[in-house]
N, C-alpha and C positions, 0 to 999 in steps of 0.2 A: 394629411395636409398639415404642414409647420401650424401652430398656433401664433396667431398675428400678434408683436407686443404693443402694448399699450404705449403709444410715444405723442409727448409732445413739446413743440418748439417753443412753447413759455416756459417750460423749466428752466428758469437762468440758473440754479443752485447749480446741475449739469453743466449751462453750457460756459460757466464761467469758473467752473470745480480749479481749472490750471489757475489762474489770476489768481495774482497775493490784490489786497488793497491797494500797494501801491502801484500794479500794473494796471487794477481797475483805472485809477485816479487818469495815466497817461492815456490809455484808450480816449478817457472822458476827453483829454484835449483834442486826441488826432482826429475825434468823429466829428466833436465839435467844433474844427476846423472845417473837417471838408464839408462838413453841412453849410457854408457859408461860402458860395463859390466864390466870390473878389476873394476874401481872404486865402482862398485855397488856391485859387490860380495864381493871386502876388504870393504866396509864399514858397509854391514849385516855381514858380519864376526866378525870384531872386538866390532860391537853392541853384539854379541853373547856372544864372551868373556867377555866382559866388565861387561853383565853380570852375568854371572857366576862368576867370580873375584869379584864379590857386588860393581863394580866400580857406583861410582853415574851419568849414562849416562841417568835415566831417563825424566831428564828435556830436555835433548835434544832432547830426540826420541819423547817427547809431541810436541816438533813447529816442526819436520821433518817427517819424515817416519809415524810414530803413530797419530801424530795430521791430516793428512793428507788423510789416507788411515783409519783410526778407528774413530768412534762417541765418544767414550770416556772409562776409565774404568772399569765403571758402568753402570746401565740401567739409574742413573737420569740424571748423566754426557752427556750420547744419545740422551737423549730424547729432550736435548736441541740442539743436530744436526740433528735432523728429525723437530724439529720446523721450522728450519729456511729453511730446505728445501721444507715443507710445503708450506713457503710465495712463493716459484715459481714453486707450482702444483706437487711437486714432492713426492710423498708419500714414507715411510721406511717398512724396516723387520729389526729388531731388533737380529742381528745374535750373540751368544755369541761363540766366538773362541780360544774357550782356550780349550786344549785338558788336558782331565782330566787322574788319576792314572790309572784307569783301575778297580778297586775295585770297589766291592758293596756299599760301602759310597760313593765313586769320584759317581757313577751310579746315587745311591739318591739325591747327591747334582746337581747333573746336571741335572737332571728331575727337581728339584726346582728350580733354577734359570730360566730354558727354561718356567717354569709356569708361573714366574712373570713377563717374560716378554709381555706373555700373555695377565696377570690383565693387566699390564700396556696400552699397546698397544690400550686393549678395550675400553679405557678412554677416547682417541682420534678417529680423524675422520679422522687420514691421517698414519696410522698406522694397513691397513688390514688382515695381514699376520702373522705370526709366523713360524721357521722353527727346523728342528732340524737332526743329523745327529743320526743312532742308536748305532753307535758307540761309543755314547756320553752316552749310555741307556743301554749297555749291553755287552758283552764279544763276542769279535768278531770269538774268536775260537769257539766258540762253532756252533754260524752261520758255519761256515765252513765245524764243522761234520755232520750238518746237511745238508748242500749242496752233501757235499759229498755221503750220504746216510749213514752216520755211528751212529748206536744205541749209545744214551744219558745215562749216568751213571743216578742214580737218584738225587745228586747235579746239575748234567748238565741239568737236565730237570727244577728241581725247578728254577735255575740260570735263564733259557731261558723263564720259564713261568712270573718272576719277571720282564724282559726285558718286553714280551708281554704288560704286567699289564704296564707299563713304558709308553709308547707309545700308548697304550691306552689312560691313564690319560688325555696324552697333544693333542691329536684330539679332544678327548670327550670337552675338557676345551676350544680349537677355537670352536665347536658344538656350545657348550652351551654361551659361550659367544660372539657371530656374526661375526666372525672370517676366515679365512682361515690358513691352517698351512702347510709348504713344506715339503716333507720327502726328504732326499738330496741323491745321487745316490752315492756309494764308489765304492770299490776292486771286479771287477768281480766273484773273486771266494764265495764269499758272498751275493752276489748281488742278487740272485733268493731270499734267505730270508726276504730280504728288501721288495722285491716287490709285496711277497706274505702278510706281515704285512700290506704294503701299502693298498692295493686290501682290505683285510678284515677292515683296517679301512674305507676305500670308502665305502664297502657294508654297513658299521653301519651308517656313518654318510653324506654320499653324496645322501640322497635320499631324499629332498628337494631342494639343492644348494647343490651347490659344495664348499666343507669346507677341505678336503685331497688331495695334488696334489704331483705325483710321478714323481721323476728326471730319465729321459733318456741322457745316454751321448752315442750322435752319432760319436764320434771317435770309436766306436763297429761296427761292420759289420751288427748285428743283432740287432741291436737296432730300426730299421725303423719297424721289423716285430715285434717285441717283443711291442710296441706301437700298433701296429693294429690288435695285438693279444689281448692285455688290455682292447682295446675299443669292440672288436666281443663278450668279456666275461662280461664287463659291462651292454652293451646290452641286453644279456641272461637272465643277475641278475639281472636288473633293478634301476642301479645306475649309478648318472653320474662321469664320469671320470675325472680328475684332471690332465694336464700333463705339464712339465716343462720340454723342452730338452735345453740339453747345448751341446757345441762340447766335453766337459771333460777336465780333472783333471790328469788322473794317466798311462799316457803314455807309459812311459819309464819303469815304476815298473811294467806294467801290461807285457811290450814284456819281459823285464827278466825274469819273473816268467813261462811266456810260455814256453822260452827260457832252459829255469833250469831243468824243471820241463815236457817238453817234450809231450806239448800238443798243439793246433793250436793255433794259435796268433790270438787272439779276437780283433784284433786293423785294422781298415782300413787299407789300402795298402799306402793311401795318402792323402792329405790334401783336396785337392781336390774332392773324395770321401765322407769325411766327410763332407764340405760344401753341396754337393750334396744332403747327406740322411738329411742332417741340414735342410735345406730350403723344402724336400720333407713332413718332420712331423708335418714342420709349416704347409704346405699347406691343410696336412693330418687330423690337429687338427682344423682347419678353417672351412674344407670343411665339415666336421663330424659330428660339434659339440659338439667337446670336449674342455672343459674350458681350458684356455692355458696362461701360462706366458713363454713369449717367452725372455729368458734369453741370452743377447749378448752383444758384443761389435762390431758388424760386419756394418758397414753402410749398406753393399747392401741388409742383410735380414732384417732387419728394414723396408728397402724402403719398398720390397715384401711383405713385412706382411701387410704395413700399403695399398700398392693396394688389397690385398689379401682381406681386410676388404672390401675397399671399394664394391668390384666385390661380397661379397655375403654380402652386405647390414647391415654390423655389424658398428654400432657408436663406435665412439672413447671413449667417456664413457660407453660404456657398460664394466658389470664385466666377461663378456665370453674373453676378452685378456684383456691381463697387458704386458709390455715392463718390461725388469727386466735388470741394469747393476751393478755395484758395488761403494760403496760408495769411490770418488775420481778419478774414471774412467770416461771417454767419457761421461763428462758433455758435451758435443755439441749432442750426442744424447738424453739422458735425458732430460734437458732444454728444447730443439727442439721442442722432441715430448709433453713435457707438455703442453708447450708455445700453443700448437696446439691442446691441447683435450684429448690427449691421457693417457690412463693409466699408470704410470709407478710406479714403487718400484725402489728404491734404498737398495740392501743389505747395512746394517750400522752393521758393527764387532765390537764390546766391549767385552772387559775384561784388566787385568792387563797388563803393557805395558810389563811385563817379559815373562807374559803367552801367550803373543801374537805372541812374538816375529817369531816361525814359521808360524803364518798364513803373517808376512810382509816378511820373507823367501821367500814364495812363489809366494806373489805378485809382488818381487823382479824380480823374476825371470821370470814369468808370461811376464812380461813388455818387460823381454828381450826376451822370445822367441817368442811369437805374432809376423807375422811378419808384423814388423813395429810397434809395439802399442806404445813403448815409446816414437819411433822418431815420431810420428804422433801428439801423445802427447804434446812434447815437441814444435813442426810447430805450431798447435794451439794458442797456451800460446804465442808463439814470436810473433806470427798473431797479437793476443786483444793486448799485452802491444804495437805495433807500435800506433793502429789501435786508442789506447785513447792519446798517446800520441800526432797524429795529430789532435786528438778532442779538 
């Protein structure tokens, strides 16, 4: 049995080792911005307008918000912030987060971008992963008639089978090139079609290694069993399973729409609940043998994972778990767990600072509703700048 290391998440010396002084000092601003929701919702506000108005606010949002939370505009811009997170064990996924038109060119162009970042990634050795959302690949309504059980026109079927082809491409491309790629979890009411793309890409490509991994968000009720339905069907097929759960994403849009629309509410009771099935799928994908990136910002299921390993004998470098948090978040877990062996990715978001601008919307907001993430955030950061200041 590995010998379990000694880790913990107050070593700010670790999780703050990349930080000069003066990135400490910017941090200090952006947490203690978002710690102040007016302040933090007038300030992505008026970045909003600003640009819309073509006000020139983008050199600002580079040393604030963007610089902070995004690797850069581009994949080359990126590549040079998964470098340097490299130098403290920290590996990337190369996430591009720009929501495209919706059109069959916005589709093609976003199936080419999600490629190169592919080539790129393969080039390195601290760059495993590639991810992508299908939303980004294909027309969501049409997912939906087919959830639904509703017969496809024959544009809807061509449309849907070009999606297919779509997502094919970029499994086939982590396959072939040594690779892992995430398929990201969206809107329940499309969500069966996701996971059925997922699975058939698993069945092509997860049958030597696992190269396809499917996002479970356990704020669903049904997500624990939909997970150990995945794995009894892999099984069967003879392919191994890829799984990635998060707590989720789309909360409040998912109870409205129940809500509207007069069908049960797919969303846990409570928070509490979801922690629950949260930590149950880690344990569930541990105990299995199902390849796992276990994607949080949670200190306690971190700890559990990393005893979890211990107790069935799995090394911190092994590629059967990966720790996965976001690029500019709970570097005291990340750091922590590299510092100590452990696999981790850091999601790194690129694209245009205009085109980004809602995915820092969300992290915005993100920050504020966690509870606690920003003030926790923000405790940290005050922690290191005392903590060298006495040094």
């Amino acid at each position: 049995m590995p010998v379990k290391p000694k880790i913990s998440f107050e070593n700010l010396e670790v999780a703050f080792a990349s930080k000069s002084d003066a990135e400490l000092r910017k941090m200090y601003l952006i947490f203690a911005t978002l710690n102040n929701n007016l302040i933090s919702d007038l300030g992505i506000g008026l970045a909003n307008l600003a640009f819309k108005l073509k006000l020139p606010v983008k050199g600002i949002m580079k040393k604030t918000m963007f610089g902070h939370f995004c690797g850069g505009e581009t994949i080359k811009e990126s590549i040079q912030a998964c470098k340097k997170l490299a130098e403290y064990g920290v590996e990337s996924i190369l996430d591009l987060s720009v929501e495209g038109k919706g059109d069959e060119a916005s589709f093609d162009k976003t199936t080419e971008e999600i490629y190169q970042t592919l080539v790129e990634s393969a080039k390195t050795a601290y760059m495993p992963f590639g991810v992508f959302k299908v939303t980004g690949l294909g027309d969501y309504h049409i997912m939906i008639k087919i959830q639904d059980g509703e017969k496809l026109s024959k544009e809807e079927q061509a449309a849907f089978d070009r999606m297919k082809a779509r997502v094919d491409k970029l499994c086939k491309a982590a396959h072939d090139l040594g690779l892992r790629i995430l398929v990201d979890a969206e809107e329940s009411w499309f969500q069966n079609v996701i996971d059925d793309l997922a699975y058939e890409a698993m069945e092509k490509y997860n049958q030597d290694r696992c190269v396809v991994y499917n996002t479970y968000q356990m704020y669903r009720h049904d997500s624990l069993s939909r997970l150990q339905k995945a794995h009894l069907v892999a099984q069967e097929k003879g392919y191994l399973l890829g799984a990635k759960p998060v707590r989720g994403a789309y909360m409040e849009k998912e109870r409205e729409r129940a809500e509207e629309m007069g069908y049960p509410d797919p969303i846990q009771p409570n928070k509490a609940a979801t922690d629950r099935d949260y930590d149950a799928a880690i344990a569930y994908c541990v105990e299995n043998g199902i390849y796992l990136v276990c994607a949080t910002h949670n200190e306690k299921s971190s700890l559990q994972l990393i005893d979890l390993m211990n107790l069935n004998g799995i090394d911190p470098k092994s590629d059967r778990v990966f720790f996965s948090q976001l690029y500019g978040m709970s570097d005291n877990i990340s750091f922590n767990l590299a510092n100590s062996g452990y696999r981790v990715v850091k999601y790194v978001p690129y694209g245009p600072v205009e085109k980004v601008m809602p995915y820092l919307t969300r992290r915005a907001a993100e920050n504020s509703s966690i509870a606690g993430q920003s003030s926790r955030e923000f405790e940290l950061v005050k922690r290191e700048m005392k903590r060298r200041k006495r040094n």
